[in-house]
RORODREN-29867 format. One record per residue (C-alpha): residue in one letter; x, y, z. Coordinates in steps of 0.25 Angstrom, whole numbers, plus 5000, padded with zeros to 4 digits. Layout:
<pts>
AXYZ;...
</pts>
This chain:
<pts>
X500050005000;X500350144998;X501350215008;X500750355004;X500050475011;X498650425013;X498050505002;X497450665009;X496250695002;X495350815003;X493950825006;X493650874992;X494250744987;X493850644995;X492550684993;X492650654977;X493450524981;X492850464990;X493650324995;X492350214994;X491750304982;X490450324990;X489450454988;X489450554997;X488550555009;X489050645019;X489750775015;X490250885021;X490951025015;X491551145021;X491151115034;X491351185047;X491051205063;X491251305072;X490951335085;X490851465096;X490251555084;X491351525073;X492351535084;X492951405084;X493051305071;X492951155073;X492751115059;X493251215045;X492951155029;X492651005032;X492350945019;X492150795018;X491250685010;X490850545016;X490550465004;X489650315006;X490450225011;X491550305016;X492250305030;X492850425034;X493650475046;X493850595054;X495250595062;X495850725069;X496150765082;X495250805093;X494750945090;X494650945076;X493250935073;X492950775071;X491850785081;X491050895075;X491350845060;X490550725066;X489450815073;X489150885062;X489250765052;X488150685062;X487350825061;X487450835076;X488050985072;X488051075062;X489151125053;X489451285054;X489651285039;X489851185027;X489051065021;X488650945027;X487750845022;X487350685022;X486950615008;X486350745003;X485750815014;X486450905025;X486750865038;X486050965047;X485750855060;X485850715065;X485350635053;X484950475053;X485850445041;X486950505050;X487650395059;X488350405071;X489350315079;X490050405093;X491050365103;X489850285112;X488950175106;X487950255116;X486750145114;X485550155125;X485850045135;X484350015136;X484149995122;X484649855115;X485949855103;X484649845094;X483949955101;X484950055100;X485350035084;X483850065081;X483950185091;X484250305081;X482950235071;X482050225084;X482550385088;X482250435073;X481150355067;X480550275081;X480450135085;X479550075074;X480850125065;X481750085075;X481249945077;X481149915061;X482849945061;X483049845069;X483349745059;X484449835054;X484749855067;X485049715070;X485749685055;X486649815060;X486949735073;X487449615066;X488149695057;X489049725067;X489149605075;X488049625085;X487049545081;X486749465094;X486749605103;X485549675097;X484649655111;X485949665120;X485849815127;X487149915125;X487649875139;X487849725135;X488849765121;X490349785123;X490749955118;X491249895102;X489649835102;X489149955107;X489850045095;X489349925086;X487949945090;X488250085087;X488550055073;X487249995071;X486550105075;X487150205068;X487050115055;X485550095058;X484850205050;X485750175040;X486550315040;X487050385028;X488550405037;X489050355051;X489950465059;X490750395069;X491250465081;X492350385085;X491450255088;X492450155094;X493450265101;X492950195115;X493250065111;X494349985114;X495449975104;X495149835098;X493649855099;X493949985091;X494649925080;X493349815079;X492449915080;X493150005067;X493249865059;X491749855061;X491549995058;X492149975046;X491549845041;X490049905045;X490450015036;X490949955025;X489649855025;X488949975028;X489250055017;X489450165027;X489850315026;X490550335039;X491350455046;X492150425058;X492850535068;X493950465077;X495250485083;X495950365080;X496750365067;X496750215066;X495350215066;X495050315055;X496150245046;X495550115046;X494050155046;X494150265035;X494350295020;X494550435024;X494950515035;X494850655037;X495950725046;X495550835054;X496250935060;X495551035070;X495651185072;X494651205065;X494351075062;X494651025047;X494950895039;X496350905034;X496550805026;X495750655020;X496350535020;X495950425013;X496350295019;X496650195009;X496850085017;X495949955010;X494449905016;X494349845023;X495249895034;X495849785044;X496449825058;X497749785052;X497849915042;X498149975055;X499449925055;X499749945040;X500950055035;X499650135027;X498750145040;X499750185049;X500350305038;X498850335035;X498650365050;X500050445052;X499650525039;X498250565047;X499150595061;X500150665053;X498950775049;X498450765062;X499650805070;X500250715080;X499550765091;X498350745087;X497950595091;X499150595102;
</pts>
């Protein structure tokens, strides 16, 4: 394999090349945020595409402006200025093709694995609706390898479950994009590393569109075809990378000469104190 740079793209040309060849479906131009009446600027000229298909990643250092990319991508905040809108329409609040995944599975602990992916269906359109998913529901569960724990309660499902379930839920309305917010950051290193190769393989089975926001540099290479780097102050992607490592990606790229040059060339924009 190649011992070059991994090759920078910018947003203008990643969005005319995109790495699965997928449509659009969530796009974003000239964007920006501030806060304490223009005083402060957490975000300045974002401009990215998501096409169908496509895993993308976000990776800077605390501060930057991840987190309120993510808000406002979820429709959870607005934009200042600048143009953000979801297979055609603008995003201008929380939306049910928009899925999310946090930090915290956060499932009610009165309500059964089943019972909490129907959740967000029972919340917009009522139980009738919600009790009619439940098929899905239950083909999403063995999807991810929790076939037998439908009618076990949160309490009873160890925290890589848990996150799994969460999968399912946010997967249940059938979502346009998923935004992940660093899901498995709790999780222990090895149960991490699972959790990410079945992110990917639900993904890929999935045909899904996904944006993830992490800190680790690992987990962006091996999940991504691109990655944005951002650098804050006012927060801005400085540069696209695409990762042309081949699918599907094993645990064992990570020890491969190209991962570990891809993820020095990311730490090298970033500065080394920014992941220290």
């Amino acid at each position: 394999m190649s011992m070059a740079e991994p090759r920078p793209l910018t947003a203008s040309s990643a969005a005319s090349d995109p790495v699965g060849g997928g449509r659009p479906v969530y796009e974003i131009a000239r964007l920006s945020k501030t806060y304490a009446r223009n005083r402060l600027t957490a975000l300045t000229d974002v401009n990215l595409t998501l096409h169908k298909g496509e895993f993308v990643s976000v990776v800077g250092s605390s501060g930057c402006g991840k987190s309120t990319l993510l808000k406002i991508m979820s429709g959870l905040m607005p934009p200042t200025t600048g143009r953000v809108v979801l297979e055609g329409r603008p995003v201008t609040g929380p939306r049910a093709d928009i899925g999310m995944m946090f930090q915290q599975a956060t499932l009610l602990p009165w309500k059964t694995t089943v019972e909490n992916i129907v959740l967000p269906i029972e919340i917009r359109e009522g139980r009738a609706a919600a009790k009619a998913a439940i098929p899905r529901a239950l083909e999403l569960l063995r999807l991810v390898g929790l076939g037998d724990f439908a009618n076990v309660y949160p309490g009873e499902l160890s925290g890589g479950m848990a996150q799994r379930a969460s999968i399912c839920r946010m997967l249940i309305a059938q979502p346009a994009v998923l935004l992940l917010d660093e899901p498995f950051s709790a999780l222990d290193e090895l149960t991490r590393d699972f959790m990410n190769m079945e992110l990917q393989r639900i993904c890929a089975e999935q045909q899904a569109t996904a944006f993830l926001v992490t800190h680790s540099l690992a987990e962006a290479v091996i999940l991504s075809d691109r990655i944005l780097v951002m650098k804050p102050r006012p927060g801005r992607i400085v540069e696209e990378i695409v990762i042309d490592l081949p699918r599907p990606r094993t645990l064992e790229m990570i020890n491969t000469p190209r991962f570990g040059q891809i993820v020095a060339h990311i730490r090298d924009l970033l500065g080394k104190e920014a992941f220290q």
